[in-house]
C-alpha positions as CSV (number, residue, x, y, z in Angstrom):
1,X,-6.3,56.5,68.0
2,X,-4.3,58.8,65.0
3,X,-5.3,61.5,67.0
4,X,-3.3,60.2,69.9
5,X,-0.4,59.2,67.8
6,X,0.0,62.3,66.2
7,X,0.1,64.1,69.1
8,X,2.5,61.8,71.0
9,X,4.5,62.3,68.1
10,X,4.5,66.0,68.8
11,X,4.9,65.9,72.1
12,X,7.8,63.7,72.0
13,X,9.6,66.1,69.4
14,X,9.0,69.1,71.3
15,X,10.4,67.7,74.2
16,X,13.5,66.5,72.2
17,X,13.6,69.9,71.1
18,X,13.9,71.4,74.2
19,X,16.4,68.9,75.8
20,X,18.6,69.4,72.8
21,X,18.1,73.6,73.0
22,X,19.0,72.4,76.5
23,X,22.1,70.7,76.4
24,X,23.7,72.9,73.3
25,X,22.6,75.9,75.8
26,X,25.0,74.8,79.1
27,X,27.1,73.9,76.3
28,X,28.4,76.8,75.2
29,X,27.7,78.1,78.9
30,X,30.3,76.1,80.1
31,X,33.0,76.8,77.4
32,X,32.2,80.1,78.1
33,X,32.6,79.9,82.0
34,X,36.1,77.7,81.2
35,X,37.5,80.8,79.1
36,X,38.1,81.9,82.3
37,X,39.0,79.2,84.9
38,X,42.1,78.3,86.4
39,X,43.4,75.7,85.5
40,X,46.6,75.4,88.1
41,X,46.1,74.2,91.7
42,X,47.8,76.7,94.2
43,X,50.1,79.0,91.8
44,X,49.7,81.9,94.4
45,X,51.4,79.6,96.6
46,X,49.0,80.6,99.8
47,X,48.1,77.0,100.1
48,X,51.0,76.1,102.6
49,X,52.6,78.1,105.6
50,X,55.3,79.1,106.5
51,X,57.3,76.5,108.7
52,X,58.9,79.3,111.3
53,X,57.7,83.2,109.6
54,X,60.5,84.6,112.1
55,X,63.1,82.1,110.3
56,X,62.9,82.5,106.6
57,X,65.7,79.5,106.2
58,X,63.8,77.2,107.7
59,X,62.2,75.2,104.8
60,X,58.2,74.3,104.0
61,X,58.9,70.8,102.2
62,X,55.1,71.0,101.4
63,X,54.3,72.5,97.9
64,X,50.2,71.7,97.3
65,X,49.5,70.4,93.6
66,X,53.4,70.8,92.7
67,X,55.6,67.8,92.2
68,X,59.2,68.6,93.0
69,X,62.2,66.5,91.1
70,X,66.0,67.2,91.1
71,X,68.4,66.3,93.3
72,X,67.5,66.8,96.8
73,X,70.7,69.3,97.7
74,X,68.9,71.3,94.9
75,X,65.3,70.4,95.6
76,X,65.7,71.6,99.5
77,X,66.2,75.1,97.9
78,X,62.5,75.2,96.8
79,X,60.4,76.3,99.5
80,X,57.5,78.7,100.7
81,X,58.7,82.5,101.4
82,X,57.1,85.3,102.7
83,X,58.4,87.2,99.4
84,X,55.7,87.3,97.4
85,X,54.3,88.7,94.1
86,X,50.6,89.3,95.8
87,X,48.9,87.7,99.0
88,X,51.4,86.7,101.5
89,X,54.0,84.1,99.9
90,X,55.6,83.4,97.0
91,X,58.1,80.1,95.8
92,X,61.7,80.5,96.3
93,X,63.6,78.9,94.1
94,X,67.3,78.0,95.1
95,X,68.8,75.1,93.2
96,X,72.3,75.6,93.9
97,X,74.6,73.0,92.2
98,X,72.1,72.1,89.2
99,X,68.5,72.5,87.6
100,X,65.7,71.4,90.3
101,X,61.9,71.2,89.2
102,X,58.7,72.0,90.1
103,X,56.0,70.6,87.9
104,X,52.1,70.2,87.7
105,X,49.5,68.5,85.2
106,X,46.2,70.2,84.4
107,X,43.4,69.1,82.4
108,X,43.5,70.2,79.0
109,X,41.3,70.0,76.0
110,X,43.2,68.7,72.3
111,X,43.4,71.6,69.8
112,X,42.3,74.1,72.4
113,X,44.1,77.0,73.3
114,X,45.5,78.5,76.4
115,X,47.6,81.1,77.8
116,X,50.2,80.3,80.6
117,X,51.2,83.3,83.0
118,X,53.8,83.9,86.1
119,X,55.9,86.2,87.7
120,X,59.6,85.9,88.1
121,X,61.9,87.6,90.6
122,X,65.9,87.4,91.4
123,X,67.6,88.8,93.6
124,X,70.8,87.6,92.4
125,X,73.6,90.6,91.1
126,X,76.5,90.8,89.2
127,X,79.4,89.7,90.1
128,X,78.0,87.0,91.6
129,X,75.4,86.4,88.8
130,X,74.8,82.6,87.9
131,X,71.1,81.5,87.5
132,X,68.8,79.4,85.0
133,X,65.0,79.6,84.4
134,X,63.4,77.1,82.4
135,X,59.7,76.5,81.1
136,X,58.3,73.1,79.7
137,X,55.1,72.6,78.4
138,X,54.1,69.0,77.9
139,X,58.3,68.2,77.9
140,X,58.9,70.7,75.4
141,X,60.9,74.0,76.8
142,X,59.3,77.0,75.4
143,X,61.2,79.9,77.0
144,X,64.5,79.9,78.8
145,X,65.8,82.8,81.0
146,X,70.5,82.9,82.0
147,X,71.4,85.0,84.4
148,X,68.7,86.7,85.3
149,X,69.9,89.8,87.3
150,X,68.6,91.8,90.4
151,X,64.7,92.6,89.1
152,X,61.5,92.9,90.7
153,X,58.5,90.6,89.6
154,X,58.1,90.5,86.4
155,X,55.5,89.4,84.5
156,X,55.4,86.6,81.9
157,X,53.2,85.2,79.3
158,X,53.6,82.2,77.0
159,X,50.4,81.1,74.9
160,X,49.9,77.5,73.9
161,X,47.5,75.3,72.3
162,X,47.3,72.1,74.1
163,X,48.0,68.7,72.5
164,X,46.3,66.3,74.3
165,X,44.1,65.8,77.2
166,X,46.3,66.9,80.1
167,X,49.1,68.7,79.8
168,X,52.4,69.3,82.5
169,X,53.9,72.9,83.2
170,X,57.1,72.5,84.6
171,X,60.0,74.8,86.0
172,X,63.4,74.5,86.3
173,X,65.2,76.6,88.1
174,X,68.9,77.0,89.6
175,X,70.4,80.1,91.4
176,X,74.1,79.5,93.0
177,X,74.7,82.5,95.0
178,X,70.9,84.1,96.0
179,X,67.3,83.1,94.9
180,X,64.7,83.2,92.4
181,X,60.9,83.9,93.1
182,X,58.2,82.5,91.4
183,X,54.5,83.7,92.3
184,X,50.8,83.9,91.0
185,X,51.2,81.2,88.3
186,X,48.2,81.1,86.2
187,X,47.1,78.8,83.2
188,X,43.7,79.5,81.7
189,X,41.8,79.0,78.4
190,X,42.3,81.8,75.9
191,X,39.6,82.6,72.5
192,X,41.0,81.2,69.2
193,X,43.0,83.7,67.6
């Protein structure tokens, strides 16, 4: 009967053992395999077509995973193009009279930290120059861009450590006489520095 005991004992730590060897294991498997997951739903943009290709005017009103806000004169001016960054469409951004939005909310981890990345185009020129790009992350603007002249995509990068559980990227955007293009936007988890 001690015998038994004892060795039920035994068994039971050594199988406790290995569940917790386990579980600490995919633990750090999956904090390793988040380092580098996308976090944002359809940045590239590929996720909706093109209403009419052969009529680039002709608005998408579709956006997957984006939430658009603004006035609708300014909001109409945010559609799918066929100029993009890479793959075959981008955003174009045309708020004309004032700031329009496009916004999403990913999941986030407190404390942790991340790295936010797009790419920006205008092909707005001086004289007729009059544009505004903005960034928020959770409601707090962290970069903002004025009058952006004529420039190819550019690449951007703003790290950030996240403050609660889900956290909102949002764009702002207005370009009165041409367009801004926004394309493969990217949030992913980033080592502590």
């Amino acid at each position: 009967m001690k015998f038994t005991k004892k060795l039920s004992i035994i068994v039971c730590s050594l199988t406790t053992a290995l569940l917790h060897t386990a579980v600490i294991t995919n633990t750090y498997k999956s904090l390793a395999q988040a380092q580098g997951q996308e976090l944002i739903i359809n940045g590239g943009f590929e996720n909706d077509s093109l209403v009419d290709p052969n009529n680039p005017k002709t608005p998408n009103p579709n956006i997957i995973g984006w939430t658009k806000s603004g006035d609708p004169i300014d909001t109409s001016g945010i559609r799918i193009s066929n100029f993009p960054n890479t793959g075959n469409q981008g955003l174009s951004l045309g708020g004309f009279s004032g700031i329009s939005y496009i916004s999403q909310t990913i999941p986030t981890v407190p404390g942790k930290h991340y790295q936010l990345t797009y790419y920006l185009a205008s092909t707005e020129e001086a004289p007729d120059l009059n544009n505004k790009f903005k960034v928020f992350i959770s409601g707090k603007k962290v970069d903002v861009k004025n009058n952006i002249s004529f420039q190819a995509y550019t690449q951007y990068t703003l790290p950030f450590i996240a403050k609660g559980r889900s956290t909102q990227i949002k764009f702002g955007s207005k370009a009165k006489y041409a367009f801004l293009y926004l394309d493969d936007v990217s949030v992913k988890a980033t080592p502590e520095h």
